[in-house]
Structure formats: C-alpha cells, structure tokens
C-alpha positions as CSV (number, residue, x, y, z in Angstrom):
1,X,0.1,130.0,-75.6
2,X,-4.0,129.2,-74.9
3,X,-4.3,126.9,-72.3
4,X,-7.7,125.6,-74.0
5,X,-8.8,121.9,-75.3
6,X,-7.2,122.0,-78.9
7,X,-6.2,124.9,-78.7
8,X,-9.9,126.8,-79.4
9,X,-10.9,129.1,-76.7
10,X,-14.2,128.9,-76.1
11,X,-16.3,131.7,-76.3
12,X,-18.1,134.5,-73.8
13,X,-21.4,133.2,-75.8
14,X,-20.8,129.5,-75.3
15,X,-20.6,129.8,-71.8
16,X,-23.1,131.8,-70.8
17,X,-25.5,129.7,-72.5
18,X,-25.0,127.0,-70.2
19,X,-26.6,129.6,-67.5
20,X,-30.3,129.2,-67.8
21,X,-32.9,127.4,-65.3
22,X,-29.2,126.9,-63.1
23,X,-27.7,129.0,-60.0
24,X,-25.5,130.3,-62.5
25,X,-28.2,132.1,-64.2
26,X,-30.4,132.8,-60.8
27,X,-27.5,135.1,-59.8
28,X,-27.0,136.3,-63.1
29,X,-23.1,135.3,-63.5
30,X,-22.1,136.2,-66.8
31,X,-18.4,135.5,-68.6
32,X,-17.3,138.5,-69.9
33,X,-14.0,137.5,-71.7
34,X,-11.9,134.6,-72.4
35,X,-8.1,135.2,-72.3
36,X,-5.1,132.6,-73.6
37,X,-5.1,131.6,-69.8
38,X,-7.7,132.8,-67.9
39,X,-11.4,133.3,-67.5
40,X,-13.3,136.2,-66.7
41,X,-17.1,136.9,-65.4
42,X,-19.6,139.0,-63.5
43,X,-22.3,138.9,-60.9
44,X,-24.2,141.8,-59.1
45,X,-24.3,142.2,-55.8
46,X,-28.0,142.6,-54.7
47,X,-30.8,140.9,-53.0
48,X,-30.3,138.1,-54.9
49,X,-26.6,137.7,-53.5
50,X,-26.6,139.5,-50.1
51,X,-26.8,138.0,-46.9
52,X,-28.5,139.7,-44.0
53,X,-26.3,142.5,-42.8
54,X,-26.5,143.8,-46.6
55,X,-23.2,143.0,-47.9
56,X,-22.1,140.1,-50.5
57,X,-22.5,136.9,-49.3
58,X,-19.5,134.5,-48.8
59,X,-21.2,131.5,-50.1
60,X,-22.4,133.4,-53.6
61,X,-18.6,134.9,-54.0
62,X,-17.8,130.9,-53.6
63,X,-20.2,130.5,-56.2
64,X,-18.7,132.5,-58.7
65,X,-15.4,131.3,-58.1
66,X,-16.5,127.1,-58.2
67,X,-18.5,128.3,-61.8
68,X,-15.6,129.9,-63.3
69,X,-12.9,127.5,-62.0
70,X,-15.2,124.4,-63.2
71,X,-15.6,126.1,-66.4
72,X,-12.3,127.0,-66.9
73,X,-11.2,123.3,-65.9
74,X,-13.9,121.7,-68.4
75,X,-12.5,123.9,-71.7
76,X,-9.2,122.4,-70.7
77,X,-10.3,118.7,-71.7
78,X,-11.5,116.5,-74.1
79,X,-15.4,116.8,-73.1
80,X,-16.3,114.2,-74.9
81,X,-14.2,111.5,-73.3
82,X,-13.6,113.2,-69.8
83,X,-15.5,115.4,-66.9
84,X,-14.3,117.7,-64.2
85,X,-15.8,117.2,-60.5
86,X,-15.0,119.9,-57.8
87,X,-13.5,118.1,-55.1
88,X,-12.2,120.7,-52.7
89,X,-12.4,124.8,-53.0
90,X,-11.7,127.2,-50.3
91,X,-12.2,131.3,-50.0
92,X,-10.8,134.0,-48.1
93,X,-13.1,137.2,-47.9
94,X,-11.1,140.1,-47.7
95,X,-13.3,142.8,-48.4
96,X,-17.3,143.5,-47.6
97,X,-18.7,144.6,-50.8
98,X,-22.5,146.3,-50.5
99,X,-23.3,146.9,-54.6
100,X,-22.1,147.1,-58.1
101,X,-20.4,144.4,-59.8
102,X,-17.8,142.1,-58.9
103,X,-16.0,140.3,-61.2
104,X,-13.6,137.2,-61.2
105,X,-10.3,136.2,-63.1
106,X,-10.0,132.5,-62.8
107,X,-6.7,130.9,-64.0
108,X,-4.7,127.8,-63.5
109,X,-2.3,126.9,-61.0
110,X,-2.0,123.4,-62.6
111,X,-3.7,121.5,-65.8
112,X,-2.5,117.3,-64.6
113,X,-4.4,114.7,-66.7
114,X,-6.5,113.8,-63.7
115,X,-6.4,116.8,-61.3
116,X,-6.5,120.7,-62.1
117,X,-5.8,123.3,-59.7
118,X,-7.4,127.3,-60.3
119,X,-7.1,130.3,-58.5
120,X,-9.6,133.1,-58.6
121,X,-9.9,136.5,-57.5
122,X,-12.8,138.4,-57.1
123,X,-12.7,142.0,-56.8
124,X,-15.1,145.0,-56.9
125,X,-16.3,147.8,-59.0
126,X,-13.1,150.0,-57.9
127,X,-10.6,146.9,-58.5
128,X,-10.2,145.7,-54.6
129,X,-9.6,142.7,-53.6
130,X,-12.2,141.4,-52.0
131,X,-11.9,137.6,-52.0
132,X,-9.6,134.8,-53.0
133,X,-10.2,131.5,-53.7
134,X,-8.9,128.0,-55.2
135,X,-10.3,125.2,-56.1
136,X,-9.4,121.6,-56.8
137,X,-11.2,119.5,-59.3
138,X,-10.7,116.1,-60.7
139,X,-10.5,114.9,-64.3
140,X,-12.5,112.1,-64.6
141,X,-13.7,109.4,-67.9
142,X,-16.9,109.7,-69.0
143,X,-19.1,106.2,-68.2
144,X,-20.8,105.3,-71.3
C-alpha cells in the first residue's frame, strides 16, 4: 500500500523540478524512482561534492539524505494545509567513496500527524554501504 498523500505518488519529474537555482540542483541530486514506500535519488561524487582529501564529503552525503527524507516527508501530507521542517538528522559514514554515483533509498520509520521519522541509506556504484542516516521532521500548519 503507497505511503503517499492520497494515495498519488508523486513523480521522478515533479521532484526534480523543484532542483533548480537550489543546493539540490548545485550538486546535481536527481530522484530516480518513486516506490509505494520509498524514495530513490542520485548525486556524483566530484569536485563539486568532495572534501579535501578527495573522497565524498560527509556534509553533501547529509545533504542527500535531508533532500530525500524532506521530500519523502512532504509527499506524505496535505501540502496545501501543512509543511514539514527538519528538526534533527544524524549520519554515520561507513565507507569513503572517491567517484561514480551514489545513490539513496529514503523510507519511513514513522508517518505521525505531526512528526515523521525516515531512514536513508546511501550506498555506492558497487552497492556498499557507505552511510546511514535518519532524520526527524515536523508536520507543521501552514500560516495563512
């Protein structure tokens, strides 16, 4: 059963046009698929994503997992009457990655009408682990 809003999962398209003029599209993370309950994206590890001694940076793999677990939080909810605010995430780096692609599966832990819980992994071109993270957001009303 999809864990999305209504029950529409939102598409690959839909959420990579959110990228533009962000950090999201500076590091080039692109959603790649959109499962019943759990999303799926990108992002190379180059210049733009390496830190000095030439390896993925932890901060950009914390990227990648905060964009997808927002994301996936926000297609959980009534956008037009709620928002989701990060409020706590936390990474373990388990594996030095030096290039290619690594790409995260982001999926629920818990969906609470005012709290949501995700856990991502992010692993590299041959499948390894190479970081885990979770992050904790709140559902908040929209101010009018």
């Amino acid at each position: 059963m999809a864990i999305w809003f209504a029950g529409r999962h939102p598409s690959v398209e839909v959420l990579n046009a959110h990228a533009p003029r962000t950090l999201v599209g500076h590091v080039d993370i692109r959603f790649i698929e959109v499962g019943d309950d759990f999303l799926r994206a990108t992002m190379p590890v180059d210049a733009r994503t390496r830190q000095p001694y030439g390896v993925l940076h932890g901060g950009a793999s914390v990227v990648l997992a905060e964009t997808m677990g927002s994301t996936g939080a926000a297609a959980c909810i009534d956008q037009e009457r709620f928002q989701c605010f990060g409020q706590e995430i936390n990474a373990n780096h388990l594996r030095p990655v030096s290039d290619g692609l690594v790409t995260g599966t982001a999926r629920p832990f818990h969906i609470g009408a005012q709290s949501q819980v995700w856990g991502i992994e992010i692993r590299d071109d041959q499948g390894r682990l190479a970081c885990v993270s979770r992050i904790t957001l709140a559902v908040v009303k929209r101010r009018v």
